[in-house]
C-alpha positions in Angstrom: 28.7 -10.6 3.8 30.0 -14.2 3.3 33.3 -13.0 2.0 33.9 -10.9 4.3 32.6 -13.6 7.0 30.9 -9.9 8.5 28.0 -12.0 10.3 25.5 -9.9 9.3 21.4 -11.2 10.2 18.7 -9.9 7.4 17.8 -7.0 9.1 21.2 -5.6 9.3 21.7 -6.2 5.4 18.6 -4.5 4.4 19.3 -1.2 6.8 23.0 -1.3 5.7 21.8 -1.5 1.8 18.8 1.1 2.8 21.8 4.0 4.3 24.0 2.9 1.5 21.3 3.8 -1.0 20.1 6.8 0.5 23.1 8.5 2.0 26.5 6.9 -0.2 24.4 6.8 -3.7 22.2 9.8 -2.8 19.0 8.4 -3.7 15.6 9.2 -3.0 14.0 6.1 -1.0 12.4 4.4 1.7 13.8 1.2 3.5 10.7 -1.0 1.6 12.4 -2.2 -1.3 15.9 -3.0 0.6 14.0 -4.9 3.5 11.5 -7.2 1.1 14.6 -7.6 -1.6 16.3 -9.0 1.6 13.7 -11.4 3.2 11.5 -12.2 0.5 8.4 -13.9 1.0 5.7 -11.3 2.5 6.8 -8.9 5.3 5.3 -6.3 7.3 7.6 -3.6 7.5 7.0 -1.1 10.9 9.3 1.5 11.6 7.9 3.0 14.7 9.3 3.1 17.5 11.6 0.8 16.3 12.3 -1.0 13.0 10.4 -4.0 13.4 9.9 -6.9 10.5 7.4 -9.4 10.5 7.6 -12.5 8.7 4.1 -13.9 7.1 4.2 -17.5 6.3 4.2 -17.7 2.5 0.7 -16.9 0.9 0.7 -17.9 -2.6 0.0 -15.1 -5.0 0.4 -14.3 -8.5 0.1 -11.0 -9.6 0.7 -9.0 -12.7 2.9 -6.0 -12.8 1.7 -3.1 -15.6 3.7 -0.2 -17.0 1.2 2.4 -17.8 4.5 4.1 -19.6 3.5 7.2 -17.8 6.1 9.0 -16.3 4.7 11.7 -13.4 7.0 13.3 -10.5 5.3 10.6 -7.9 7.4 11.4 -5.0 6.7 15.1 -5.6 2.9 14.3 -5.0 3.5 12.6 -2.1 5.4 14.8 -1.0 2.6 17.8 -1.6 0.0 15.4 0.3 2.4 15.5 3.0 2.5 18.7 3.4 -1.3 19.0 3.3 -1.4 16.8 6.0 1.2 18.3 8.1 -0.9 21.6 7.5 -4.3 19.9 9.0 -2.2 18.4 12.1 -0.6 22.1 12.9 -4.2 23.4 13.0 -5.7 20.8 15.0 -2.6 20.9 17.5 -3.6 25.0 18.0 -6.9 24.1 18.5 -8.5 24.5 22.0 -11.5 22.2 20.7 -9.2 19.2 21.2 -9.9 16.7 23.4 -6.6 15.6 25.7 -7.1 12.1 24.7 -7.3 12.7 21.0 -4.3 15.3 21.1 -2.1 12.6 22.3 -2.4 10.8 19.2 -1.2 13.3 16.9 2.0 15.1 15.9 3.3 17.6 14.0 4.1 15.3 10.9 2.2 12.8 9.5 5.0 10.3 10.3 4.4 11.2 14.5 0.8 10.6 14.2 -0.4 7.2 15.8 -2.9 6.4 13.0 -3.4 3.5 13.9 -5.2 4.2 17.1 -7.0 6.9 15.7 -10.6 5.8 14.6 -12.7 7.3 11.8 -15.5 8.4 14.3 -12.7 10.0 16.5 -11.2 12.0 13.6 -15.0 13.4 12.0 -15.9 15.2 15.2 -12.9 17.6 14.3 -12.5 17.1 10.6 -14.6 21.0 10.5 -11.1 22.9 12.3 -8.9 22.2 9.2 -9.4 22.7 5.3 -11.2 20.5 3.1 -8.3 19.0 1.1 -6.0 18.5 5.0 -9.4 16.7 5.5 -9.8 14.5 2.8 -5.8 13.3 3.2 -6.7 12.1 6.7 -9.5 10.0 5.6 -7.5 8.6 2.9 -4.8 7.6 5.5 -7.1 6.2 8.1 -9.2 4.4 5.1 -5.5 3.0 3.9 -4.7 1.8 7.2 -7.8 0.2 7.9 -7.7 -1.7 4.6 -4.0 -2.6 4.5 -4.4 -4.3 8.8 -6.9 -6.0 7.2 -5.3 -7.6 4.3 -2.3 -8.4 6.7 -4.8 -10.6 8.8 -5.8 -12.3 5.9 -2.4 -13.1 4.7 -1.6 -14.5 7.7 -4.3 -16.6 7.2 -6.5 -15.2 10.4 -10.4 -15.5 10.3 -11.7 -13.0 8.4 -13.3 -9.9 10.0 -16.5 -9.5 8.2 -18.2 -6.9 10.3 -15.3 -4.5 9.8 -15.1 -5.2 6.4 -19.3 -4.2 6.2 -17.9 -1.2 7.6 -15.6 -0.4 5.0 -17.4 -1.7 1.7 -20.7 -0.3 0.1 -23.6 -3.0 -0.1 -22.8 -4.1 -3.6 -19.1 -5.1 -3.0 -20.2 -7.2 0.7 -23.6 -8.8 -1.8 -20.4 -10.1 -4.3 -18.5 -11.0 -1.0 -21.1 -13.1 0.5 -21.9 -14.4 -3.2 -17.8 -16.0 -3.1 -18.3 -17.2 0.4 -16.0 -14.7 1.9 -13.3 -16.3 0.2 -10.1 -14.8 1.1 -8.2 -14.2 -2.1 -11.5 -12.7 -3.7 -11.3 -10.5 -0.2 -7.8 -9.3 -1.3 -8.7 -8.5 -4.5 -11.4 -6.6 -3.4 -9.3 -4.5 -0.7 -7.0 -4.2 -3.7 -10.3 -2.4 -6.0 -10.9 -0.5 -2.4 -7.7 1.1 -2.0 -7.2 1.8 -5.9 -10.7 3.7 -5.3 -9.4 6.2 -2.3 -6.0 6.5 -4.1 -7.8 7.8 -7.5 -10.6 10.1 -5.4 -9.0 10.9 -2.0 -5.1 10.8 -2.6 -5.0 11.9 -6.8 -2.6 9.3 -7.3 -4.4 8.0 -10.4 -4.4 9.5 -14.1 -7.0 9.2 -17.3 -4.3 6.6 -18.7 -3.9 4.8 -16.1 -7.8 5.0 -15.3 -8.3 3.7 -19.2 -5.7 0.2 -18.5 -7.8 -0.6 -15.8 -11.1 -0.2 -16.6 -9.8 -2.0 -19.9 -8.1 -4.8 -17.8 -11.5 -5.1 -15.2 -13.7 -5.3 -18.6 -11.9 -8.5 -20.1 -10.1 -10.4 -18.2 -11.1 -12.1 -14.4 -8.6 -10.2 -12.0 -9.6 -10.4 -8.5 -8.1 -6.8 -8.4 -6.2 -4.1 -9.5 -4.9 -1.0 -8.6 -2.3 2.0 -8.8 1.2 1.2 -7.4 3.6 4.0 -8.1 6.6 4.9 -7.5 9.3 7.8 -8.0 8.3 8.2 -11.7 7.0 5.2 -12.9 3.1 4.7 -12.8 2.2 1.5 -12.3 -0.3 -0.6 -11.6 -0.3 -4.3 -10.0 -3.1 -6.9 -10.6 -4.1 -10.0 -8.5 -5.2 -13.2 -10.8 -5.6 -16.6 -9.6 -3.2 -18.5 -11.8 -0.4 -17.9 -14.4 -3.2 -18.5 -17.2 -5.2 -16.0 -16.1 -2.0 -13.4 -15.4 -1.0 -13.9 -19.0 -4.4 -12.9 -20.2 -3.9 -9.6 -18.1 -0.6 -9.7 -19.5 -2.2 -9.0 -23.6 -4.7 -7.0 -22.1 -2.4 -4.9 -20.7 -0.6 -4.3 -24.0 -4.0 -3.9 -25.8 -5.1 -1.0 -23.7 -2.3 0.8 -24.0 0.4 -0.3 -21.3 4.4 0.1 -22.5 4.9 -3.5 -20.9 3.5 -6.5 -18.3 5.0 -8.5 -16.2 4.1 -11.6 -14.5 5.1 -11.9 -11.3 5.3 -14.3 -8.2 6.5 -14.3 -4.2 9.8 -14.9 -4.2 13.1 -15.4 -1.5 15.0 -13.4 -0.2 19.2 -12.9 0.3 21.0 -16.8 0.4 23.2 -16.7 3.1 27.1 -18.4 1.2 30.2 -19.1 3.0 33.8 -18.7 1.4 
């Protein structure tokens, strides 16, 4: 960019490095890792209707990074939860059951669908038209996105919602809640456990060895949270801690329970903009 003096703004470097990936190189991905290599920091990455990037202020996290040294056709699972999906949202669209209102939302792929105005309550009244497993993907996605808006409020520093997350939580995780004071990196960590949960029991993204670092990891050492982040083949998983003493302690747990490597991790910048 600077060489060339092209003039190119963040957004246009990430989308040109995103079709140069995907379409030159020919590789399987989504615009996510172009578009946070290129701003940094902690970004909310929308791509409907339009490609939108939103900038939160820098929250400071450490996290640790785990190699389970599993390999497992990732994208092909997604991919079949896709399609399971897709399969519910074709049924539901035939249906004559539908109300008007609630058709509107949906679409034929799971990508069309306006999840985020969809509510859970909505979504049960018609869960009984499609088959148990479209079912249980829908949940998981509404679940996901309901967990994920939160944990963008609360990097963003916003007042935490506490009656949606009583929603959300059983009694036992909102007792240790109230225990910490609603504090709001024991929150994240917490929303992290959450989402590990539904991955493992409504999404199958999890495995016995990656199930076995975990509970390992939760057993020993004081991580605020900790679950599955996978991607293409690799099965990982990525840990919250409080400090780098306590992510170096996840770090030889990690390696005790069975994980090929771990790797602390920080928030970090983006593309330097250089003139020649």
């Amino acid at each position: 960019n600077g060489i060339f003096n092209l003039g190119l703004d963040k957004k246009r470097i990430a989308e040109y490095s995103f079709l140069a990936e995907s379409y030159e190189v020919g590789t399987l991905c989504g615009r996510i890792e172009q578009y946070t290599s290129t701003f940094g920091g902690i970004v909310v990455l929308r791509q409907k209707p339009t490609i939108e990037v939103e900038e939160i202020s820098r929250f400071p996290l450490t996290l640790v990074v785990i190699n389970s040294g599993e390999t497992r056709p990732v994208d092909s699972i997604r991919s079949e939860r896709e399609n399971e999906i897709n399969e519910g949202l074709q049924l539901l669209l035939e249906s004559p059951m539908l109300h008007k209102t609630f058709k509107k939302k949906l679409g034929k792929t799971s990508y069309e669908v306006d999840w985020e105005k969809i509510s859970k309550q909505e979504l049960m009244k018609y869960l009984f038209l499609i088959p148990e497993t479209s079912a249980k993907r829908f949940l998981f996605t509404i679940d996901m996105n309901v967990s994920t808006q939160i944990a963008i409020s609360i990097l963003k520093g916003d007042e935490i919602n506490i009656a949606k997350l009583k929603e959300m939580f059983d009694e036992e995780r909102i007792r240790k809640l109230e225990k910490m004071n609603w504090n709001p990196e024991v929150v994240l960590g917490e929303i992290m456990n959450y989402q590990h949960e539904i991955l493992r029991d409504s999404y199958e993204m999890s495995t016995e060895k990656i199930e076995k670092i975990r509970n390992y990891i939760l057993a020993f050492s004081p991580v605020l949270g900790i679950k599955v982040s996978s991607k293409k083949a690799i099965n990982n998983l990525i840990a919250l801690v409080r400090n780098k003493e306590e992510a170096n302690n996840v770090v030889n747990e990690a390696l005790e329970a069975g994980a090929t490597s771990a790797t602390v991790v920080e928030v970090d910048r983006g593309v330097e903009f250089y003139s020649f």
